[in-house]
C-alpha positions as CSV (number, residue, x, y, z in Angstrom):
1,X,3.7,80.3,9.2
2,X,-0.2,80.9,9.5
3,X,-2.1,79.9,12.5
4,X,-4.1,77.2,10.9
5,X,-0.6,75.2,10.0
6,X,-1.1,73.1,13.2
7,X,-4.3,72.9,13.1
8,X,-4.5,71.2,9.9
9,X,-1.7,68.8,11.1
10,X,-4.0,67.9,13.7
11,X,-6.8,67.5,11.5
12,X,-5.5,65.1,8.4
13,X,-4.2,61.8,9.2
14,X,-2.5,60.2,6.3
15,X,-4.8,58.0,4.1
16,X,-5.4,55.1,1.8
17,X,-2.7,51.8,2.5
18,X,-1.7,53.9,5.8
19,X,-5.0,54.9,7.1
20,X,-4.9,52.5,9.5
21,X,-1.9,53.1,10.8
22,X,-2.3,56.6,11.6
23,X,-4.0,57.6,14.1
24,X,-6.7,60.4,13.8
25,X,-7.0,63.1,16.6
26,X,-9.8,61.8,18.4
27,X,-8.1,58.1,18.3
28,X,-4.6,59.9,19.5
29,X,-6.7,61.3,22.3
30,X,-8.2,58.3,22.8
31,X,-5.1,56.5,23.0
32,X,-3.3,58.7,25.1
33,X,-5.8,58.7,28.0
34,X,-6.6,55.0,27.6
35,X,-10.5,56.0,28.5
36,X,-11.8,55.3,24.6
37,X,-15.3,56.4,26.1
38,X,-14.9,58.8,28.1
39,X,-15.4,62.2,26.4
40,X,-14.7,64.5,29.8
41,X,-12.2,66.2,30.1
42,X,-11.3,65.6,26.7
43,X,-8.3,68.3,26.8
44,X,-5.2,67.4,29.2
45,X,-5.2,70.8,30.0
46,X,-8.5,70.5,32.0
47,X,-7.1,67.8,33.8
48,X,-3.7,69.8,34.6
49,X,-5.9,72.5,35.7
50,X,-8.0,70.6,38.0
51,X,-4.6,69.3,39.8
52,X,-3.1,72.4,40.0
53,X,-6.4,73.6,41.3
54,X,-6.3,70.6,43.7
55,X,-2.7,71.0,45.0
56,X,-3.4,75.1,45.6
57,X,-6.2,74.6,47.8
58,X,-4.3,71.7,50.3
59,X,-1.7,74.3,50.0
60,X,1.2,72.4,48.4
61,X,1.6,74.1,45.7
62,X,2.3,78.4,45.2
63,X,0.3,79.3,42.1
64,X,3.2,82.7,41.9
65,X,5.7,79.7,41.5
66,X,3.7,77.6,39.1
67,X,3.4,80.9,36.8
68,X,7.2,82.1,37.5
69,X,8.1,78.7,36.3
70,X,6.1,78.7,33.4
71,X,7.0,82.2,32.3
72,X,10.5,80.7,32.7
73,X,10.0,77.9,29.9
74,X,7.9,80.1,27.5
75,X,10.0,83.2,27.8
76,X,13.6,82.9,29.6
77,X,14.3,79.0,29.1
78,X,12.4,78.9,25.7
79,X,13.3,79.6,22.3
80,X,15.0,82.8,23.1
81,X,17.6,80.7,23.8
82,X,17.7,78.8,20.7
83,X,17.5,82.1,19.0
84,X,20.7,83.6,20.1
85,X,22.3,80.3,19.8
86,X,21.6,80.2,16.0
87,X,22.7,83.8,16.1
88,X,26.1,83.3,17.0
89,X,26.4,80.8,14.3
90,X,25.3,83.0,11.7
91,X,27.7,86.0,12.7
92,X,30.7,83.4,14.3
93,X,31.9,81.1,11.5
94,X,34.1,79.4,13.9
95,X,31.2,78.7,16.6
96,X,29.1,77.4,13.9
97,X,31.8,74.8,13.2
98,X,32.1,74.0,16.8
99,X,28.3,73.8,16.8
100,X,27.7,71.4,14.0
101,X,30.7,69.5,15.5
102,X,29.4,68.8,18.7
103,X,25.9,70.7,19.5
104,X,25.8,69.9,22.9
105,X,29.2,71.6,24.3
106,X,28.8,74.8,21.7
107,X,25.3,75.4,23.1
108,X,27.1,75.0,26.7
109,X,29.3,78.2,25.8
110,X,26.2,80.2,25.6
111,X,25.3,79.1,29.4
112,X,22.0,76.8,28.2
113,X,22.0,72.9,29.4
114,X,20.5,71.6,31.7
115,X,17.6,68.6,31.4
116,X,16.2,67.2,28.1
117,X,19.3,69.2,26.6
118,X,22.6,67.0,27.5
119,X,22.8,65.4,23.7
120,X,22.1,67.8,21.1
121,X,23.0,67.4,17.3
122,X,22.7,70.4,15.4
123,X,21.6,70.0,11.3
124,X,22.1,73.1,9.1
125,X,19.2,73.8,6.3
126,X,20.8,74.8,3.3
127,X,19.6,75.9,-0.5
128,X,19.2,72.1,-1.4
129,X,18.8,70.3,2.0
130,X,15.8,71.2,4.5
131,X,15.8,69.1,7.7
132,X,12.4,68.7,10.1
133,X,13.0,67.4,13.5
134,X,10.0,65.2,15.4
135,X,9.8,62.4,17.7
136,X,8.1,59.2,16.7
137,X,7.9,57.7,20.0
138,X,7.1,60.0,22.3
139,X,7.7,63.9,22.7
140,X,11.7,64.5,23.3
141,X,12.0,68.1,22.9
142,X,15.5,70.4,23.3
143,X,13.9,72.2,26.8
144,X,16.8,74.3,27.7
145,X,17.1,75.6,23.8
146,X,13.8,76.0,23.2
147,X,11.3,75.6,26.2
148,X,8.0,73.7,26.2
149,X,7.0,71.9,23.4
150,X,4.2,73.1,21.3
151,X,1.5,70.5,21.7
152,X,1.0,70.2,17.6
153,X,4.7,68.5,18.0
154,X,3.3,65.9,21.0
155,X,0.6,65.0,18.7
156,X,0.4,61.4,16.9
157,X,-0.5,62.8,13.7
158,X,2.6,65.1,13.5
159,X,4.6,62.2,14.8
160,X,3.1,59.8,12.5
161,X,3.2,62.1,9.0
162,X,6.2,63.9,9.9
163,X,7.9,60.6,8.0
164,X,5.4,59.3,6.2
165,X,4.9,62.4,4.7
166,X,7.2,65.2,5.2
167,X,6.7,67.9,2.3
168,X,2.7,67.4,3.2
169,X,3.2,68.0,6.6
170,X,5.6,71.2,6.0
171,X,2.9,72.5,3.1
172,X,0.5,72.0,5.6
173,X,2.5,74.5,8.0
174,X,2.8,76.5,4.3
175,X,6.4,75.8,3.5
176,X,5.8,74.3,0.0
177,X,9.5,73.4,-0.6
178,X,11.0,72.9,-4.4
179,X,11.0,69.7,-5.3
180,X,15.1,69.1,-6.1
181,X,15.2,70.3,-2.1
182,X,15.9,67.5,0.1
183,X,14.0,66.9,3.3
184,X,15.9,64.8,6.0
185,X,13.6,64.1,8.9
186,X,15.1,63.4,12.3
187,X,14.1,61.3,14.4
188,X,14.6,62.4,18.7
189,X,15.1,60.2,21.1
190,X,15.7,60.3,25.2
191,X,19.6,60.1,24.0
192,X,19.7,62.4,21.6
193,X,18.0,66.2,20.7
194,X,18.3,67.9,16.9
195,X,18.2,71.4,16.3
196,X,17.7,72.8,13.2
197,X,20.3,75.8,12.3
198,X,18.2,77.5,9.4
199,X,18.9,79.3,6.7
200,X,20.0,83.1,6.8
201,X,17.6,85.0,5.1
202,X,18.5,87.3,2.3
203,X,19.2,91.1,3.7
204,X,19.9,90.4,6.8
205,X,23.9,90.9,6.5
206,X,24.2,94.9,8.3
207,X,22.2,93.0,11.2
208,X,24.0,93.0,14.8
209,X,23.5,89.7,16.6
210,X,20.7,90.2,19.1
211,X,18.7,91.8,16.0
212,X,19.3,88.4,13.8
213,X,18.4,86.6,17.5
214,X,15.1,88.5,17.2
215,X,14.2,87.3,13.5
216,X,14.9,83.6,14.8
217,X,11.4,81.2,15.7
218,X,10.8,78.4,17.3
219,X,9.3,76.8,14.5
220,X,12.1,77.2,12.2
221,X,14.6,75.7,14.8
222,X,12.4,72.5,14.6
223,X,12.0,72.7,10.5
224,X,8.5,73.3,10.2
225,X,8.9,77.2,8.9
226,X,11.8,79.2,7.6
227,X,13.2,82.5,8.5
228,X,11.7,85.3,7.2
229,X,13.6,88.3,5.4
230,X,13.8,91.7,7.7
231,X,11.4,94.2,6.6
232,X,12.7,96.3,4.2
233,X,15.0,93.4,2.5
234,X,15.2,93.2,-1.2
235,X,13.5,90.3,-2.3
């Protein structure tokens, strides 16, 4: 996936009878702060900073715990996990069956739960059906399977298009998907978490397990990207 795939996501709202509907970026930031005129700080992340700046100095807060927890969630908690979970189901026939049984206790044999993870339903991608997971409402994201949500995925246009507009949303992230592929968007809620199981790519069958974990991307494991072949695959 290129770098400018979220970037156009959070540029083009849809348009024409929906216009209206859909947010732009500057009205989702608008909306979400509920200041419509205020223009500073227009990014949250000033406004996290200046608390965690606040909370440092009156000595409440440790900034080595604030970046051990963070490295946690991008690194150790994030989509590592997910990675080796999709893995396993690619080298473990029976622990893919288990996982697309009942996502939630399969992703507990690997040791990952925990908050924002207790409900998971796993959706496999196949040759004819591509699934893209968002959240309409809000931002419900798998934490303990793949860490902190990218803030593309928290943004109203994303959450808007994603089902309005699915294949433009996933071209726009530069999967342009066949047309006789269905798309099946799913929709998170605070009861339930999806993660994609993708595709296996072509070449990749002399891999060991943690190699295959190390091919495996966040993005995928939400729907917005596939897997890429190992270098050296045949095409």
């Amino acid at each position: 996936m290129g770098q400018d795939g979220p970037a156009r996501v959070l540029k083009h709202a849809a348009t024409g009878a929906v216009a209206g509907a859909v947010p732009t970026p500057m009205q989702a930031q608008n909306q979400d702060h509920d200041h419509a005129h205020q223009l500073v700080p227009s990014d949250p992340a000033l406004r996290t900073k200046a608390l965690e700046s606040l909370l440092v100095e009156k000595g409440l807060v440790d900034p080595a715990a604030l970046d051990a927890l963070v490295d946690a969630y991008e690194n150790k908690i994030g989509p590592r996990n997910g990675a080796r979970v999709v893995a396993r189901a690619w080298v473990d026939p029976a622990y893919k069956k288990r996982l697309l049984s009942d996502g939630g206790a399969a992703i507990s044999e690997l040791g990952y739960a925990g908050a924002q993870g207790e409900h998971m339903v796993v959706v496999e991608n196949s040759a004819k059906v591509h699934n893209l997971v968002v959240c309409t409402l809000c931002s419900c994201y798998p934490w303990p399977v793949l860490g902190l949500p990218p803030v593309w995925y928290k943004s109203a246009p994303y959450r808007s298009r994603s089902v309005i507009d699915p294949r433009g949303v996933l071209r726009e992230f530069g999967l342009d998907l066949p047309e006789d592929v269905e798309v099946r968007v799913w929709d998170s809620t605070a009861e339930i978490r999806y993660l994609v199981l993708p595709e296996r790519p072509a070449g990749s069958e002399a891999m060991t397990e943690e190699g295959l974990a190390a091919l495996v991307t966040r993005d995928a494991m939400i729907g917005v990207a596939k897997i890429a072949p190992p270098e050296g695959a045949k095409a």
